[in-house]
MIGULO-552023 format. One line per 8 residues: number of its first residue (from 1); their letters; for each residue x negated, y, z negated of C-alpha. Coordinates in steps of 0.001 Angstrom, whole numbers, always signed. Layout:
MIGULO-552023
NUM> A> X,Y,Z  ...
This chain:
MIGULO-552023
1> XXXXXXXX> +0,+0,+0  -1538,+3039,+1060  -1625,+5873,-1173  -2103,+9309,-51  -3274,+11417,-3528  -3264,+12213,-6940  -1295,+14927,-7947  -2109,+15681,-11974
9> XXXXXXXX> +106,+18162,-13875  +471,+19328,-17300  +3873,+19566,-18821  +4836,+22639,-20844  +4092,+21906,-24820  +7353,+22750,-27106  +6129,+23888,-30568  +7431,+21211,-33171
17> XXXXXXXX> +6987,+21439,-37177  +4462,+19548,-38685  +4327,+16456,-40572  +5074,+16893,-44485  +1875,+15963,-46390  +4333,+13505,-48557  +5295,+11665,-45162  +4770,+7586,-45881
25> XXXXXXXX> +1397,+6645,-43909  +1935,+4202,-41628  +287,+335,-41893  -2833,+332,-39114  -2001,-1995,-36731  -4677,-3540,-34517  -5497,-3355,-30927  -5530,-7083,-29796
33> XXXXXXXX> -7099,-5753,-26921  -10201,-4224,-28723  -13122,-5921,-29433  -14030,-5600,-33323  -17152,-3816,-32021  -15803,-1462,-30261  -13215,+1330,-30835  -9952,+2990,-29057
41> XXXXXXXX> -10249,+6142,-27837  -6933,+6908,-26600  -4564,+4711,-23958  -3083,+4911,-20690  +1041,+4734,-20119  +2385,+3495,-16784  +6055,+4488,-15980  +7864,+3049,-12848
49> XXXXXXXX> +9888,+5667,-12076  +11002,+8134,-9051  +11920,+11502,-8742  +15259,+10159,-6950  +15679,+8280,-9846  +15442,+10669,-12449  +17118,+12941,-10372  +20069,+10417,-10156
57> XXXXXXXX> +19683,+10388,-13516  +19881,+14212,-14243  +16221,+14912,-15418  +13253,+15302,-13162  +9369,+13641,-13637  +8617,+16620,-14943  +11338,+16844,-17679  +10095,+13263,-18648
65> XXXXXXXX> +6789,+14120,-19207  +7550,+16978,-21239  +9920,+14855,-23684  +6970,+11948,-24345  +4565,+14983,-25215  +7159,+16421,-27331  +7668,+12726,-29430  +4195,+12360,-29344
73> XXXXXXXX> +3314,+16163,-30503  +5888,+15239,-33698  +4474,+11941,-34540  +1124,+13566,-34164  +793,+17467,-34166  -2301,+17996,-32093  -2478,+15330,-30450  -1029,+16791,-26919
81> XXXXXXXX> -4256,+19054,-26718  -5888,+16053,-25562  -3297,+14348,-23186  -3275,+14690,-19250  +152,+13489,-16947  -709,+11881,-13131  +1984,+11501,-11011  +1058,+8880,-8491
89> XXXXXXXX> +1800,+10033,-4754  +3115,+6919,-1646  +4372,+7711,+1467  +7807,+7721,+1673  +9604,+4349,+2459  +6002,+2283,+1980  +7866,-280,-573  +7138,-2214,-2749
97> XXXXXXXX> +7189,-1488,-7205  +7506,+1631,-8407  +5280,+256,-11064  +2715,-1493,-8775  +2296,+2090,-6783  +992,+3533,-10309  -916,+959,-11108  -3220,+393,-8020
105> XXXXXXXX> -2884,+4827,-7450  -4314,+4900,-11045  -7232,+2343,-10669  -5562,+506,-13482  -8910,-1909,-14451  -6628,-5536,-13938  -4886,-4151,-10548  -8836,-2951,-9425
113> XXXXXXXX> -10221,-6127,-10501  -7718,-8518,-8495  -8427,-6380,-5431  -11740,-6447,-5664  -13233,-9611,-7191  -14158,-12439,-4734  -16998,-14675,-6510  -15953,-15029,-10018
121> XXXXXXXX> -13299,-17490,-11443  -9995,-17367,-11141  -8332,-15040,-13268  -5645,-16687,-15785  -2606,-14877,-14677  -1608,-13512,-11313  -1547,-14622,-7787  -4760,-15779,-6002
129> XXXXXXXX> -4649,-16536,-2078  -7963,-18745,-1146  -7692,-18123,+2067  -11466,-20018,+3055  -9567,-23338,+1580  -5585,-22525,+2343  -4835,-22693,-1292  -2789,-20726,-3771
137> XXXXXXXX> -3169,-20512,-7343  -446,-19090,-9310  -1153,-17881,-13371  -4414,-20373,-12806  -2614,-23596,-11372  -2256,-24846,-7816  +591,-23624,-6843  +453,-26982,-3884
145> XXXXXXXX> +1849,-24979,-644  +2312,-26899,+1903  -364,-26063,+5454  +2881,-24370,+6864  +3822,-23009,+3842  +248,-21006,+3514  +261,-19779,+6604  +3423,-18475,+6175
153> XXXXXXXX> +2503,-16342,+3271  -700,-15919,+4817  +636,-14141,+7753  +2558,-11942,+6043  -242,-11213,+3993  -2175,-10146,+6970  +487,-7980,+7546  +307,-5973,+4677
161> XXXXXXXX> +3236,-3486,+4672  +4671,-4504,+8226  +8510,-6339,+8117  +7869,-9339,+10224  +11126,-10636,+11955  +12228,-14268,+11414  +11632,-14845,+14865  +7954,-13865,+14980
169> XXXXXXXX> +7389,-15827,+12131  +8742,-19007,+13611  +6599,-17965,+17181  +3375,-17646,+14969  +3357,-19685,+12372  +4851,-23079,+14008  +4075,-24144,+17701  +6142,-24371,+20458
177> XXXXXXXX> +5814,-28160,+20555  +6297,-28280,+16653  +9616,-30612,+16185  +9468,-29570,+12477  +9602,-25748,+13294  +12333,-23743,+11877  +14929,-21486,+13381  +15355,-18240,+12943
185> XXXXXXXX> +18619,-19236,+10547  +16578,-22009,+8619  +13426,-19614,+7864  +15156,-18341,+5190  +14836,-21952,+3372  +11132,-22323,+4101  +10796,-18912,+2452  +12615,-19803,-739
193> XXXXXXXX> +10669,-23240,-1301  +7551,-20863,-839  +8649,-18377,-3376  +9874,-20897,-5849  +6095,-22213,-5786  +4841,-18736,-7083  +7481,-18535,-9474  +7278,-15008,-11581
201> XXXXXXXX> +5354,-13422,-9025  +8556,-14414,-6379  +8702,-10673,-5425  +5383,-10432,-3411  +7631,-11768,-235  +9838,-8639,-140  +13329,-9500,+2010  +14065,-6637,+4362
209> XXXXXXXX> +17476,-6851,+4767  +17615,-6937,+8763  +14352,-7037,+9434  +12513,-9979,+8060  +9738,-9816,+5638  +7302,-7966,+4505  +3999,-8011,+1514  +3497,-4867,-245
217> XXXXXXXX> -230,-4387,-2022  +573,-6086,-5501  -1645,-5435,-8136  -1172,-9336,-9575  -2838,-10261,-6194  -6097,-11298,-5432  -6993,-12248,-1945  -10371,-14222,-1602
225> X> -11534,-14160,+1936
């Protein structure tokens, strides 16, 4: 999914009262996340969300930025001096997850990783296509597609952000000759055996309705070529 910038802003601050010096301190909780030698410095939000949305909703991206700083300004006066809001910028009609856009715009450290990382093992969670040995690994198992069933997803894959019609995928994927090939009616079930083999990560095939298929950049991805 191509993204075409970063566009930061900083939402207007609303003055709240402080905390009472009798408030209850609350019980530390610890960072699974964070190594015992190491520390947190801060942390990194993702919100899904569109301006349609919001607007749909009444409030704008803007608005919502402005309330989190507020709550976080109460539970912590001070603390907004040292926040910073992204809004992360697609092309308009690109598909694919709100959430997945922010993500891989925001060079969030798993979505870099599964794009880049070709040598190392297999990472526990996620999708992994192996394309040098036609094999799929879903959340670390073998996720046993069949040949056709690869190339299917494989295709589309190649394809990255393109709908592919049912008709080109039955001219491409099968042969002519192929008595087992599919029509453009029965593609649909080859699809849903496929997807039910990557089950949790099902929405990587995206269904365009009257178009075909597509594969939107997914951040739970990792293609090995």
């Amino acid at each position: 999914m191509a993204i075409a910038h970063l566009n930061s802003f900083r939402a207007p601050l609303t003055t709240v009262a402080p905390a009472t010096q009798n408030a209850p301190t609350p019980a530390r909780t610890n960072l699974q996340a964070v190594p015992t030698e190491t520390e947190a410095r801060g942390f990194a939000l993702y919100v899904g969300l569109d301006e349609a949305t919001a607007a749909a909703a009444g409030t704008s991206l803007a608005a919502v930025v402005a309330e989190l700083r507020k709550t976080l300004e109460n539970l912590l006066p001070g603390a907004t001096e040292q926040t910073f809001a992204a809004v992360a910028i697609a092309p308009k009609g690109v598909g694919g997850k709100n959430i997945d856009v922010v993500r891989t715009a925001l060079r969030d450290p798993r979505a870099v990783d599964r794009n880049n990382r070709a040598d190392e093992d297999k990472p526990a969670t996620g999708i992994v296509i192996d394309t040098t040995r036609s094999r799929v690994f879903a959340d670390g198992n073998n996720a046993g597609l069949t040949h056709k069933e690869f190339e299917l997803l494989n295709y589309l894959v190649e394809n990255e952000g393109v709908t592919i019609s049912r008709s080109e995928l039955v001219e491409l994927v099968w042969n002519e000759d192929d008595e087992s090939a599919p029509n453009e009616r029965t593609i649909d079930v080859h699809v849903r055996r496929l997807r039910a083999k990557i089950s949790g990560y099902e929405d990587i095939i995206r269904t365009i309705r009257g178009g075909g298929y597509r594969f939107d950049r997914h951040p739970d991805v990792l293609i090995e070529r």
